[in-house]
PDB file with SEQRES, HELIX, SHEET and CRYST1 records, atoms N, CA, C and O in Angstrom:
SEQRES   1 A   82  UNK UNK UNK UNK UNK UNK UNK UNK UNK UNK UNK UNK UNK          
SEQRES   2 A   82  UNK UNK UNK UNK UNK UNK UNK UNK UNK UNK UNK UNK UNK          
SEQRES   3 A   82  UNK UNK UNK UNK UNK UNK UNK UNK UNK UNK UNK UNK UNK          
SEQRES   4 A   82  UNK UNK UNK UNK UNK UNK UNK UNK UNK UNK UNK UNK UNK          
SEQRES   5 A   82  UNK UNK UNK UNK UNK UNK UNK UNK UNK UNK UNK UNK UNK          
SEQRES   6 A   82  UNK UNK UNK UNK UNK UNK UNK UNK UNK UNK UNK UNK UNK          
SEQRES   7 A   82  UNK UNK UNK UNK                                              
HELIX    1 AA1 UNK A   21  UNK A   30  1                                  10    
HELIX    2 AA2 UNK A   34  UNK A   50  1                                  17    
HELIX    3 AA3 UNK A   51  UNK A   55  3                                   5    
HELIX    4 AA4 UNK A   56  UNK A   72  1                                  17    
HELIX    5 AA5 UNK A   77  UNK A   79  5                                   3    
CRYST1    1.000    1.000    1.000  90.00  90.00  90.00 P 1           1          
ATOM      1  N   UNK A   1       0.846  -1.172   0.000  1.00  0.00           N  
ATOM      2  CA  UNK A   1       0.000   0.000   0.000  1.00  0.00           C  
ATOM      3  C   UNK A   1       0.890   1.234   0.000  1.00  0.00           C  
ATOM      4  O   UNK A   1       1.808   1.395   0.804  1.00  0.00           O  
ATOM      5  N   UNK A   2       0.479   2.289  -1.178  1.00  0.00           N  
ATOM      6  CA  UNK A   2       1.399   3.540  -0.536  1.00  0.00           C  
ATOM      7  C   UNK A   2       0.883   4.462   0.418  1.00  0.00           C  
ATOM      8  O   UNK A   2      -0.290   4.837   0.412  1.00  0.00           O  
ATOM      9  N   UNK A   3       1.667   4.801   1.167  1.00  0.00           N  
ATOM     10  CA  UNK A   3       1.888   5.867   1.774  1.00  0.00           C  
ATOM     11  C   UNK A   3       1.915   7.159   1.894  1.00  0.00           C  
ATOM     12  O   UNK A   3       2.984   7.679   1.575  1.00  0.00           O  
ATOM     13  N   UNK A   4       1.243   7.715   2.183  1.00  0.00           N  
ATOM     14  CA  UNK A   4       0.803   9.556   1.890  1.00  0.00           C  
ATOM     15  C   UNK A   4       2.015  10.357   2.802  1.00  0.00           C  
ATOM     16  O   UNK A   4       2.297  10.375   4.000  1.00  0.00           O  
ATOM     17  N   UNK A   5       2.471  10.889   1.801  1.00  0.00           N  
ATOM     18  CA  UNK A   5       3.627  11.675   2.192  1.00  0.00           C  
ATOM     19  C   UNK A   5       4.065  12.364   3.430  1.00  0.00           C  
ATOM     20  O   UNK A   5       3.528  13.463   3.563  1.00  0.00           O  
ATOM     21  N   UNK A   6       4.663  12.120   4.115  1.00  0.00           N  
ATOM     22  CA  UNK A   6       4.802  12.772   5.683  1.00  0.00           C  
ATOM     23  C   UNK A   6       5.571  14.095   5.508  1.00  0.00           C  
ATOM     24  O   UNK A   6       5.977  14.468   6.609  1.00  0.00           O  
ATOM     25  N   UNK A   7       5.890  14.873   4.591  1.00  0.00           N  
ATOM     26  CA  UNK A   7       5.982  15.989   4.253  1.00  0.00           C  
ATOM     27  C   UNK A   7       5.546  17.261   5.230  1.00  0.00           C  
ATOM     28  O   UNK A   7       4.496  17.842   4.956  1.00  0.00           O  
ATOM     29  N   UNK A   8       6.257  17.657   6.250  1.00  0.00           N  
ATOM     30  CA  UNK A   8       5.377  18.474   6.981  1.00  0.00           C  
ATOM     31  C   UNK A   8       5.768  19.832   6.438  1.00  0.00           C  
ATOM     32  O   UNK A   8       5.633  20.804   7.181  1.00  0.00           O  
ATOM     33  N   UNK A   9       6.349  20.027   4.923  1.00  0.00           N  
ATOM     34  CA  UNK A   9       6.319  21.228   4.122  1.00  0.00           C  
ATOM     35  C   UNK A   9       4.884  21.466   2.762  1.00  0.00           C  
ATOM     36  O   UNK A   9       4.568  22.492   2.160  1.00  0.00           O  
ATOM     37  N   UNK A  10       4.163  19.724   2.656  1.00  0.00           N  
ATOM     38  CA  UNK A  10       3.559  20.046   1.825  1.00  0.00           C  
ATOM     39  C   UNK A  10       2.505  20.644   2.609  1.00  0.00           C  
ATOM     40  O   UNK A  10       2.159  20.639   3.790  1.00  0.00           O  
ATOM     41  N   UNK A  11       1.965  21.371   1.087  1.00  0.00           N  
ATOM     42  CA  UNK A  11       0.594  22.414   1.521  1.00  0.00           C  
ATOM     43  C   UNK A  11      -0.584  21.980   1.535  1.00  0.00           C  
ATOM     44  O   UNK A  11      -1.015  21.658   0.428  1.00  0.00           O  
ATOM     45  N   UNK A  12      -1.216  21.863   2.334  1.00  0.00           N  
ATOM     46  CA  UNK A  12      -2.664  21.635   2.599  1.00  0.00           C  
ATOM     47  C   UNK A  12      -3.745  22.134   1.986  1.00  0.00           C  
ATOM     48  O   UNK A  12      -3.792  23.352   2.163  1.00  0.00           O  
ATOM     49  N   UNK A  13      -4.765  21.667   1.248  1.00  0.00           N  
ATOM     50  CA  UNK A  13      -5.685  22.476   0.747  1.00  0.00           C  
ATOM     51  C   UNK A  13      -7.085  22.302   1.091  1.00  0.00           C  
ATOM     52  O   UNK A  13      -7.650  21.406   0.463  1.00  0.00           O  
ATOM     53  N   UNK A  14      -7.713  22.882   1.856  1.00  0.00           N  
ATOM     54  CA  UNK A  14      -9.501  22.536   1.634  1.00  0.00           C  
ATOM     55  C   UNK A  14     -10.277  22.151   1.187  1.00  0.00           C  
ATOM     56  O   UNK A  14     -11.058  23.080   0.985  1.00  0.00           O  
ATOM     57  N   UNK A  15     -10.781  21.001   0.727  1.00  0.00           N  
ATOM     58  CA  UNK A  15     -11.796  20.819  -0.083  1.00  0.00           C  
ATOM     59  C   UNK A  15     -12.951  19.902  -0.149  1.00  0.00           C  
ATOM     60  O   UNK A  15     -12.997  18.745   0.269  1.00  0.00           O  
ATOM     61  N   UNK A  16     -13.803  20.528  -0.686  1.00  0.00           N  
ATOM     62  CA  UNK A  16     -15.530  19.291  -0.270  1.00  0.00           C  
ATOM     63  C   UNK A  16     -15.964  18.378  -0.940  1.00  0.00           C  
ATOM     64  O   UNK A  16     -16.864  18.471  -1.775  1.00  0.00           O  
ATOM     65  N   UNK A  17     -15.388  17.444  -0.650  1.00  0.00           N  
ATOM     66  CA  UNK A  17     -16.113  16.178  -0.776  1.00  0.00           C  
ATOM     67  C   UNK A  17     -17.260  15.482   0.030  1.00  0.00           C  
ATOM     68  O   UNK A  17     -17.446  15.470   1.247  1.00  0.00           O  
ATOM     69  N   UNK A  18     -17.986  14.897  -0.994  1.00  0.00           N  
ATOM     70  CA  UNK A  18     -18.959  14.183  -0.476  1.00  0.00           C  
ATOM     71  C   UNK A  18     -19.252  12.755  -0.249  1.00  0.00           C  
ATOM     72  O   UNK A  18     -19.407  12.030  -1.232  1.00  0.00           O  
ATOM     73  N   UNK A  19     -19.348  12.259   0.986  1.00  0.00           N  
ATOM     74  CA  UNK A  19     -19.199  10.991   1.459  1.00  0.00           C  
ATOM     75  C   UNK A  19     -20.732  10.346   2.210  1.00  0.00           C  
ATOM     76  O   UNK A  19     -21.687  10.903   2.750  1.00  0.00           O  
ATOM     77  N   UNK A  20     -20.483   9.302   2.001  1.00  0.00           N  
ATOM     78  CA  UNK A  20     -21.854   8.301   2.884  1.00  0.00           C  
ATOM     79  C   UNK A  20     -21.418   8.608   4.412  1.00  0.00           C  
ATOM     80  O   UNK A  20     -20.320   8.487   4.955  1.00  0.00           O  
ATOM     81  N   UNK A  21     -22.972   9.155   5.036  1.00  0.00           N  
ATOM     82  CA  UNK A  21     -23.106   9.523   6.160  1.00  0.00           C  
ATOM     83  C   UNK A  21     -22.839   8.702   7.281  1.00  0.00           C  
ATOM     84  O   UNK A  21     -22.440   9.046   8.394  1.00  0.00           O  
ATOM     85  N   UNK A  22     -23.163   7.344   6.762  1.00  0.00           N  
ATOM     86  CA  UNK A  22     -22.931   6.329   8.165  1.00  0.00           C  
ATOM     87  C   UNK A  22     -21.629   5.816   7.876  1.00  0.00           C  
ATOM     88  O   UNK A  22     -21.120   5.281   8.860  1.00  0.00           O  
ATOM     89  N   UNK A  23     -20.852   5.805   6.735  1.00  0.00           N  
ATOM     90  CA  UNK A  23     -19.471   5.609   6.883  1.00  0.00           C  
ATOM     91  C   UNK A  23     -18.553   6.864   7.418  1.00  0.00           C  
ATOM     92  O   UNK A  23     -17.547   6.691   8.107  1.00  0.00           O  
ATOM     93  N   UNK A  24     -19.040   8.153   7.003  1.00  0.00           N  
ATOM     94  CA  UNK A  24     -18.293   9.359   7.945  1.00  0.00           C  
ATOM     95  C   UNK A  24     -18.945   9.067   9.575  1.00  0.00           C  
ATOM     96  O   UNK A  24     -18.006   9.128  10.369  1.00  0.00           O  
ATOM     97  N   UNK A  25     -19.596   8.922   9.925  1.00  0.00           N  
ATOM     98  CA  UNK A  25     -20.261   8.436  11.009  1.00  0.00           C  
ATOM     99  C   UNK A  25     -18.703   7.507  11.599  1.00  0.00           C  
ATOM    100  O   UNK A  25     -17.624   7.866  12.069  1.00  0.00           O  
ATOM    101  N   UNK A  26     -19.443   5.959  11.197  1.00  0.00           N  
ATOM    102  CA  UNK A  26     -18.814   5.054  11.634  1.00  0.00           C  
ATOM    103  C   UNK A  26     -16.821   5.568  11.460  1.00  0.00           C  
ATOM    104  O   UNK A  26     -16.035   4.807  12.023  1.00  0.00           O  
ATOM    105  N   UNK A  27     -16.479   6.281  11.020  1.00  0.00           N  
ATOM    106  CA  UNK A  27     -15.205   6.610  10.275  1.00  0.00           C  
ATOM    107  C   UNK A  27     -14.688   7.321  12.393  1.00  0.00           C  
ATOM    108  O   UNK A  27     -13.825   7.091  13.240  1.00  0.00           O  
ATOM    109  N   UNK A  28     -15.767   8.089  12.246  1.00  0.00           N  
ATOM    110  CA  UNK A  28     -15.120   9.560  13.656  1.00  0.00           C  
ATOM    111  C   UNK A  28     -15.467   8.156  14.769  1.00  0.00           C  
ATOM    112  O   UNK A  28     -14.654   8.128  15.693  1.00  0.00           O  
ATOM    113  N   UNK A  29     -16.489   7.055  14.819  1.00  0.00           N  
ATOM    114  CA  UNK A  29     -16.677   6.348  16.085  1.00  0.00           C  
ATOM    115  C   UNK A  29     -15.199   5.301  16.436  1.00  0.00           C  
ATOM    116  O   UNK A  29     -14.683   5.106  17.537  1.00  0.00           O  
ATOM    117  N   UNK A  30     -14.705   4.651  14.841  1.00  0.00           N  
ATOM    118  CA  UNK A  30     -13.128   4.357  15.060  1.00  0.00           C  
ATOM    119  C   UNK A  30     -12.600   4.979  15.460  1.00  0.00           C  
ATOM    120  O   UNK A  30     -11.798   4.510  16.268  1.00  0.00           O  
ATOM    121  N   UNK A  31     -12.577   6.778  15.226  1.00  0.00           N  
ATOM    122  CA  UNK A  31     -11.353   7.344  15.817  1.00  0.00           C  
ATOM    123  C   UNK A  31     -10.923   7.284  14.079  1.00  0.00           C  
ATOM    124  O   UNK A  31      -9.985   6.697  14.616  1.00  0.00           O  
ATOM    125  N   UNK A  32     -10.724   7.299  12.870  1.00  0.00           N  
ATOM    126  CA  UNK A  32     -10.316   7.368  12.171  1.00  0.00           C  
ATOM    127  C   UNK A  32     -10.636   8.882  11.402  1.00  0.00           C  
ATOM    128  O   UNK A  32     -11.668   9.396  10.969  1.00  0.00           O  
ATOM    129  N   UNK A  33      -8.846   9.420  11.481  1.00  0.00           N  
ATOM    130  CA  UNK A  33      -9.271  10.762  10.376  1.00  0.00           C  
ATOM    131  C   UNK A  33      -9.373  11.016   9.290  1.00  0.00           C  
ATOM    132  O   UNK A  33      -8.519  11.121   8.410  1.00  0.00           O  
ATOM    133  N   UNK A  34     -11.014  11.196   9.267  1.00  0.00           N  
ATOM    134  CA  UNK A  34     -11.272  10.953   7.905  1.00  0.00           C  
ATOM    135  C   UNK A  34     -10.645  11.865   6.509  1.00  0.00           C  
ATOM    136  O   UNK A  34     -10.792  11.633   5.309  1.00  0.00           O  
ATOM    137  N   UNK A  35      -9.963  12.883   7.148  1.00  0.00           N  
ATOM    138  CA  UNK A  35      -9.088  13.816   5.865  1.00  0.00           C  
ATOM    139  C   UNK A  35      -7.888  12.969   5.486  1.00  0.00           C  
ATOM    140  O   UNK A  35      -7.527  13.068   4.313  1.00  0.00           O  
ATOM    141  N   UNK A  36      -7.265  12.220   6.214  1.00  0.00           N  
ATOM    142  CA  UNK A  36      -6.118  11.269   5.900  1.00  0.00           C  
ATOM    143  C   UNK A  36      -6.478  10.267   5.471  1.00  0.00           C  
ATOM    144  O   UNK A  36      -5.483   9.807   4.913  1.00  0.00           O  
ATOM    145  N   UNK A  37      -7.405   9.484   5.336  1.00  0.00           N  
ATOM    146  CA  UNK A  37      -8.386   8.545   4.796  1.00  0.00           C  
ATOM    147  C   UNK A  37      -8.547   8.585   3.818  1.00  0.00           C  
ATOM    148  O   UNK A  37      -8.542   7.538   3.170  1.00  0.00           O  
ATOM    149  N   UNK A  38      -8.786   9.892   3.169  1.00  0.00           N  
ATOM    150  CA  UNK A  38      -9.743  10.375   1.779  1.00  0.00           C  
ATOM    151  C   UNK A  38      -8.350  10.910   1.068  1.00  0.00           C  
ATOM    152  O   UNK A  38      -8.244  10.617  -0.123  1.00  0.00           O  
ATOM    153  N   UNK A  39      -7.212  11.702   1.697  1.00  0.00           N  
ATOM    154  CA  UNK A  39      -5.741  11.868   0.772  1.00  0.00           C  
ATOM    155  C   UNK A  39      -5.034  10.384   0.714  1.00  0.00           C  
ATOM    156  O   UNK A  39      -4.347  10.130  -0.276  1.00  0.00           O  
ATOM    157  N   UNK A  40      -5.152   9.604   1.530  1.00  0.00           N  
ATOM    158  CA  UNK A  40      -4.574   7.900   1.381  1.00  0.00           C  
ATOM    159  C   UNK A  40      -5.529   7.549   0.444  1.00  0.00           C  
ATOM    160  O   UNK A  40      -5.041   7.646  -0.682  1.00  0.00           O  
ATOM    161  N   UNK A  41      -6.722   7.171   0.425  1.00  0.00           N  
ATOM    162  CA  UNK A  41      -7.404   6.671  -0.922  1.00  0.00           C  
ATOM    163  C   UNK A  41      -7.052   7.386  -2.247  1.00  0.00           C  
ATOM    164  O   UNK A  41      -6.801   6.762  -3.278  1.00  0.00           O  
ATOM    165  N   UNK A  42      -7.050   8.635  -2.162  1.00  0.00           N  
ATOM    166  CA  UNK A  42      -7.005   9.457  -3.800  1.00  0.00           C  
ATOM    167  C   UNK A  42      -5.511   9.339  -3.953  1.00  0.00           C  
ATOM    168  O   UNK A  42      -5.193   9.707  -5.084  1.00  0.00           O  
ATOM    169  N   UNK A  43      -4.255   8.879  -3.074  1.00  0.00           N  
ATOM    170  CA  UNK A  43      -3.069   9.099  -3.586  1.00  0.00           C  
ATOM    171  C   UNK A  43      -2.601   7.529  -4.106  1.00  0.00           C  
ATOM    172  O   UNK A  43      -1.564   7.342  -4.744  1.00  0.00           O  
ATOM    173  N   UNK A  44      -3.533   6.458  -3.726  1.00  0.00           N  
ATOM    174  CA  UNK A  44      -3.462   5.115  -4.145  1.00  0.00           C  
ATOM    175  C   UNK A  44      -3.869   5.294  -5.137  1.00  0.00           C  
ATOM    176  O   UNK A  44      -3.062   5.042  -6.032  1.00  0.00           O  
ATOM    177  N   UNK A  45      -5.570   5.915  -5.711  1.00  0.00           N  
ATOM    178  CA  UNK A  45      -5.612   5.843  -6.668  1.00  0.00           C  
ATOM    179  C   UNK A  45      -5.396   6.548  -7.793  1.00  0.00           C  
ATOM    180  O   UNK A  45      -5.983   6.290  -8.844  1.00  0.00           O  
ATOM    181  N   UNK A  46      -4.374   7.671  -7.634  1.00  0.00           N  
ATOM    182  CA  UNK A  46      -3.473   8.279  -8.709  1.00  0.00           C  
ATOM    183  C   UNK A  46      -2.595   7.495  -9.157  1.00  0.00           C  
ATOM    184  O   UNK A  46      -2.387   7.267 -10.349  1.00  0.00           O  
ATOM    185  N   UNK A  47      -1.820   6.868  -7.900  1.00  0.00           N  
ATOM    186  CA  UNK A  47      -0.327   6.298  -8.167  1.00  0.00           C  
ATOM    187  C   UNK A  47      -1.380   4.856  -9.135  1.00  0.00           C  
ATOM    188  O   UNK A  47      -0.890   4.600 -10.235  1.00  0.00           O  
ATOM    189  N   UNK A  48      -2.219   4.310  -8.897  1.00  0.00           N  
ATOM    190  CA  UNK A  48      -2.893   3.288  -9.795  1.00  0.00           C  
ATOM    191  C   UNK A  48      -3.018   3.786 -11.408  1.00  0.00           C  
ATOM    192  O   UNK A  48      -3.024   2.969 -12.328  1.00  0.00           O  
ATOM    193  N   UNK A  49      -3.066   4.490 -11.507  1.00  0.00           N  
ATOM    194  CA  UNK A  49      -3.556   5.523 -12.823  1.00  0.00           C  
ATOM    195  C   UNK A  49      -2.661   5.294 -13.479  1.00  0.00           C  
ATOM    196  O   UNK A  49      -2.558   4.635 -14.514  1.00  0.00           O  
ATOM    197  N   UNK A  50      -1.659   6.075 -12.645  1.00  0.00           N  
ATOM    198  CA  UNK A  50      -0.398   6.354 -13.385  1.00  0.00           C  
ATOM    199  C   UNK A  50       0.423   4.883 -13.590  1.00  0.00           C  
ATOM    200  O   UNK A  50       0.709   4.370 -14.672  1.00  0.00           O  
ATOM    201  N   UNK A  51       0.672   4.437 -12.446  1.00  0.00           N  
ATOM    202  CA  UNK A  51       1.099   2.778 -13.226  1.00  0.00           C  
ATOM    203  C   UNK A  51       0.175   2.487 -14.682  1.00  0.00           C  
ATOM    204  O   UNK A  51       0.614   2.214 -15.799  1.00  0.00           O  
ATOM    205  N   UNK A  52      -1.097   2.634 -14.287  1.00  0.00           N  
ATOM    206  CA  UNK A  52      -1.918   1.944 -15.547  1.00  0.00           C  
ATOM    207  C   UNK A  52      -1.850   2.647 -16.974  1.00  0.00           C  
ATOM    208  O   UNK A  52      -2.161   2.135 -18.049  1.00  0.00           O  
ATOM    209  N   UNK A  53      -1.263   4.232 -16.694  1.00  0.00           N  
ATOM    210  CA  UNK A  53      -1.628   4.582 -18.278  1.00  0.00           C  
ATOM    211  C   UNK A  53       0.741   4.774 -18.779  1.00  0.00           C  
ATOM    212  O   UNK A  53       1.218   4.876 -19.910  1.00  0.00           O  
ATOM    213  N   UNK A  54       1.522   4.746 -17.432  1.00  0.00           N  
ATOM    214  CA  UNK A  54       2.672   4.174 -18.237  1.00  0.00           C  
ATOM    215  C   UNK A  54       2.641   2.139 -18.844  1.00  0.00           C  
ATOM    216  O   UNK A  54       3.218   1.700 -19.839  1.00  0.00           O  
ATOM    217  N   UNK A  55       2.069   1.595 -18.175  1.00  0.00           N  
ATOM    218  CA  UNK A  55       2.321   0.347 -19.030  1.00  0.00           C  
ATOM    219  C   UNK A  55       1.547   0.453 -20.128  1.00  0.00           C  
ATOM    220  O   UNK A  55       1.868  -0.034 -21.212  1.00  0.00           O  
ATOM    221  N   UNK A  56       0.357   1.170 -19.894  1.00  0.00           N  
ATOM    222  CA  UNK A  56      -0.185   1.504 -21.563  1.00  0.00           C  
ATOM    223  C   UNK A  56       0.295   2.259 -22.582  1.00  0.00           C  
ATOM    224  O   UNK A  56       0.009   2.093 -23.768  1.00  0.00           O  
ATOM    225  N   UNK A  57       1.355   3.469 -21.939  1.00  0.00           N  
ATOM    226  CA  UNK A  57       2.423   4.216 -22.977  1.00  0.00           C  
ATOM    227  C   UNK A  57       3.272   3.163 -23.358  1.00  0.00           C  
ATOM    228  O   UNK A  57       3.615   3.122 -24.540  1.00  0.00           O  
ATOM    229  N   UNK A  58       3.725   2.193 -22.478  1.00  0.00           N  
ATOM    230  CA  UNK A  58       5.072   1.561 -22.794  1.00  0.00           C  
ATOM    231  C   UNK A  58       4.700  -0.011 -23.066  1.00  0.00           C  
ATOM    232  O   UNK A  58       5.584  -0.859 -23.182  1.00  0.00           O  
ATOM    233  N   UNK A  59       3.199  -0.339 -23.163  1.00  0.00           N  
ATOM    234  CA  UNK A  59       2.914  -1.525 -24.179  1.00  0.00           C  
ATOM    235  C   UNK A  59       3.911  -2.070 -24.975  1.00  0.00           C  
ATOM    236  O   UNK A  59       4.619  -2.983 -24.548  1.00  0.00           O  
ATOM    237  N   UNK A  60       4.044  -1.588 -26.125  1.00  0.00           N  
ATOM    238  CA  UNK A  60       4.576  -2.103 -27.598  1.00  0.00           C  
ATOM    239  C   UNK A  60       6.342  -2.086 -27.266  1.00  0.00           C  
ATOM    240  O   UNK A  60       7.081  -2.703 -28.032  1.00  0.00           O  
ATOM    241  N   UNK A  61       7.019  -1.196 -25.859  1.00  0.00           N  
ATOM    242  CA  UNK A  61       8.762  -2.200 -25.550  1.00  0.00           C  
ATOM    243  C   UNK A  61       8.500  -2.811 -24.897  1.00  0.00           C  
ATOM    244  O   UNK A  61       9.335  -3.713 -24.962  1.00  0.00           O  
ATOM    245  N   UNK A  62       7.642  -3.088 -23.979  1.00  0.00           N  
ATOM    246  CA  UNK A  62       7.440  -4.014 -22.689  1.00  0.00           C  
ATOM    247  C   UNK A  62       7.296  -5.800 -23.589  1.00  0.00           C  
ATOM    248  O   UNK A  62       7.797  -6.880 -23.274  1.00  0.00           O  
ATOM    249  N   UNK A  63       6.487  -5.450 -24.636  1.00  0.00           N  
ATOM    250  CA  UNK A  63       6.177  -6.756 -25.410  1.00  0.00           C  
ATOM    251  C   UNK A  63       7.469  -6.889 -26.377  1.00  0.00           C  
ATOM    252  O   UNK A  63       7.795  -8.077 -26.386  1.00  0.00           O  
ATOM    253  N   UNK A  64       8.280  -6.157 -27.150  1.00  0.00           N  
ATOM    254  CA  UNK A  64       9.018  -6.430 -27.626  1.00  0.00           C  
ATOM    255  C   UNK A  64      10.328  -6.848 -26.762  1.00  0.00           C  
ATOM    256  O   UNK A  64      11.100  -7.616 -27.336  1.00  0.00           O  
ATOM    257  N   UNK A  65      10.650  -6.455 -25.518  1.00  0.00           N  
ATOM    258  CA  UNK A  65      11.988  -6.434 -25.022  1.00  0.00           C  
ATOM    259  C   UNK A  65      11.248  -8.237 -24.686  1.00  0.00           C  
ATOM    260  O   UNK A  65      12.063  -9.158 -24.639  1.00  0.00           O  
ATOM    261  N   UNK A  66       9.738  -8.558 -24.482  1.00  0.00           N  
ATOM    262  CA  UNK A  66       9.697 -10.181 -23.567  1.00  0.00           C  
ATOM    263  C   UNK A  66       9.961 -10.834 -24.707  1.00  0.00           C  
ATOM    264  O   UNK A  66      10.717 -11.804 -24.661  1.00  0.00           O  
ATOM    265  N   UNK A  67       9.245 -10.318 -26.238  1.00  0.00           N  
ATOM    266  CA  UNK A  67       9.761 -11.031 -27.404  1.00  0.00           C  
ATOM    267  C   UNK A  67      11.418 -11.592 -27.469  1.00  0.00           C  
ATOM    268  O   UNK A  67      11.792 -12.751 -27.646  1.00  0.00           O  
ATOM    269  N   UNK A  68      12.185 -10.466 -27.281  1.00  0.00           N  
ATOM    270  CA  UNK A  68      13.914 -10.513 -27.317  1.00  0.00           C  
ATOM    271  C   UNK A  68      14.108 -11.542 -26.434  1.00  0.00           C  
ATOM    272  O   UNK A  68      14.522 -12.593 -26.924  1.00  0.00           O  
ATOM    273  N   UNK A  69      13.889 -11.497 -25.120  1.00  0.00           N  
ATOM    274  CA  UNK A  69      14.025 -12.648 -24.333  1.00  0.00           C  
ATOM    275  C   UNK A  69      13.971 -13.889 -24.537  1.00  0.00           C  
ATOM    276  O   UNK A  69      14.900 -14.686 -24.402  1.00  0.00           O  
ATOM    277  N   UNK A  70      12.833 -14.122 -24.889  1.00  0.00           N  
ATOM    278  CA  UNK A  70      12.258 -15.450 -25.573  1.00  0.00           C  
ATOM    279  C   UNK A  70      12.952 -15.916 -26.286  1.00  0.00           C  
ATOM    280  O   UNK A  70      13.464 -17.035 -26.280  1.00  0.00           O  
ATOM    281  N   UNK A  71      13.067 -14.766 -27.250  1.00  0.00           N  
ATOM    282  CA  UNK A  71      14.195 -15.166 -28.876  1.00  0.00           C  
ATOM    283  C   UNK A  71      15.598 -15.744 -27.684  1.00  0.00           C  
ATOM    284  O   UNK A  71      15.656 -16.851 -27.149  1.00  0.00           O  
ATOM    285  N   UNK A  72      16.438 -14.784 -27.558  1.00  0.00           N  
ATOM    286  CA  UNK A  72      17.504 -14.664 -27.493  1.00  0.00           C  
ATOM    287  C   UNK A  72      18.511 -14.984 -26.222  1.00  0.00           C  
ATOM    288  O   UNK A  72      19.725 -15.096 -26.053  1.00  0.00           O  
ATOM    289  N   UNK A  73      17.073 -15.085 -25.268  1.00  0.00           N  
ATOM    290  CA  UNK A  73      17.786 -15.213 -23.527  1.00  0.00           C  
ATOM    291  C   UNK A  73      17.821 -14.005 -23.287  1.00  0.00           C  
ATOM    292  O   UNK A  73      17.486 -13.057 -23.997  1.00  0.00           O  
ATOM    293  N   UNK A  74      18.456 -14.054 -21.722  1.00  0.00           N  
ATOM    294  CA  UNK A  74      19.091 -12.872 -20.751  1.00  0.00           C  
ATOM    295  C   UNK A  74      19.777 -12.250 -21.220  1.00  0.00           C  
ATOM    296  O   UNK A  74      20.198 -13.028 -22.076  1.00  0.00           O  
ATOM    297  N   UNK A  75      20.651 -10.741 -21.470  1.00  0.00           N  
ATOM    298  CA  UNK A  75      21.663 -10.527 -21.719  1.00  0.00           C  
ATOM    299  C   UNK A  75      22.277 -10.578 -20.675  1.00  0.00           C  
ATOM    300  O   UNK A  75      21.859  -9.950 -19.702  1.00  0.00           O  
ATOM    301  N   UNK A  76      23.814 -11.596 -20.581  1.00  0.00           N  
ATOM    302  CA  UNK A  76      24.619 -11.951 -18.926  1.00  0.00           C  
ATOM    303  C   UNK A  76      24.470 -12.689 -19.052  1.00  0.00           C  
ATOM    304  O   UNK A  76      25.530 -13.170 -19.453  1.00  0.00           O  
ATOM    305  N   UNK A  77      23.065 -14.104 -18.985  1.00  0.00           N  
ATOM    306  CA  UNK A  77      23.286 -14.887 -18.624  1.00  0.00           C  
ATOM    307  C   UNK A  77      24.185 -15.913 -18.108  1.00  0.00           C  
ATOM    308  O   UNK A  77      24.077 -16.776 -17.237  1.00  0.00           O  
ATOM    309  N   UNK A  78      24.985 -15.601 -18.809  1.00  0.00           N  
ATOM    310  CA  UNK A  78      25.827 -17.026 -18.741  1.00  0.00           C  
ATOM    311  C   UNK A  78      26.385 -16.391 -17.605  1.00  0.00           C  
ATOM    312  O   UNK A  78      26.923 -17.316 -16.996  1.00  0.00           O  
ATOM    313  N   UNK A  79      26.568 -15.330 -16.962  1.00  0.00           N  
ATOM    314  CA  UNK A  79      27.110 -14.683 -15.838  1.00  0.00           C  
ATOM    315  C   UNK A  79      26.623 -14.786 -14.206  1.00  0.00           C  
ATOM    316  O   UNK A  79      27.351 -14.575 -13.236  1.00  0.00           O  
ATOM    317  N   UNK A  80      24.943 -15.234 -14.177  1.00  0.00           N  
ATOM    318  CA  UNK A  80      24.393 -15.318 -13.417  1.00  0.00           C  
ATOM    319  C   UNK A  80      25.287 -16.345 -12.904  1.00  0.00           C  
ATOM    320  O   UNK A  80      26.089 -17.014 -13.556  1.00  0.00           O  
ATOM    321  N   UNK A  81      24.892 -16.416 -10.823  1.00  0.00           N  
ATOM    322  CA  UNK A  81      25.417 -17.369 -10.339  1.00  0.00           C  
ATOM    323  C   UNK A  81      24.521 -17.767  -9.283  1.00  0.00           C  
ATOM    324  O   UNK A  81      24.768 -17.955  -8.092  1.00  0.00           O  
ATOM    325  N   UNK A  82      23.190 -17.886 -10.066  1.00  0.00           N  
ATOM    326  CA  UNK A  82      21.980 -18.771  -9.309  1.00  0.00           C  
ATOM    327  C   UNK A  82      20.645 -19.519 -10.360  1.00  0.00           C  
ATOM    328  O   UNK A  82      19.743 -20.174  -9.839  1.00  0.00           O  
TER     329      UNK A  82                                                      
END                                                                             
């Protein structure tokens, strides 16, 4: 899971979102803060994004470099010592 930046230089910003009442509810009866909750969910699912739209930029070497492999082996191999 990542981790939301412990940055005590980044800047904070305000903003309204809207959430299910008995989960903000149930959220404050854990004791859970729900502003760190809601920047941990949206920074998972950026960093998800962004994994998902570089393997979609980088499709067509990702498949050619497994093609080379296949063809040709490791480059080193014969160097490995496991």
């Amino acid at each position: 899971m990542a981790r939301v930046r412990e940055d005590r230089t980044a800047v904070r910003r305000p903003t309204n979102v809207t959430l299910d009442e008995q989960l903000v509810a149930s959220a404050k009866e854990l004791g859970i803060n729900v502003s760190r909750a809601c920047e941990q969910g949206l920074s998972d699912a950026v960093s998800a994004e962004r994994i998902r739209r570089w393997q979609e930029e980088n499709r067509e070497a990702t498949e050619a470099y497994t093609e080379y492999i296949a063809t040709y082996g490791l480059p080193l191999e014969r160097y490995r010592q496991f």
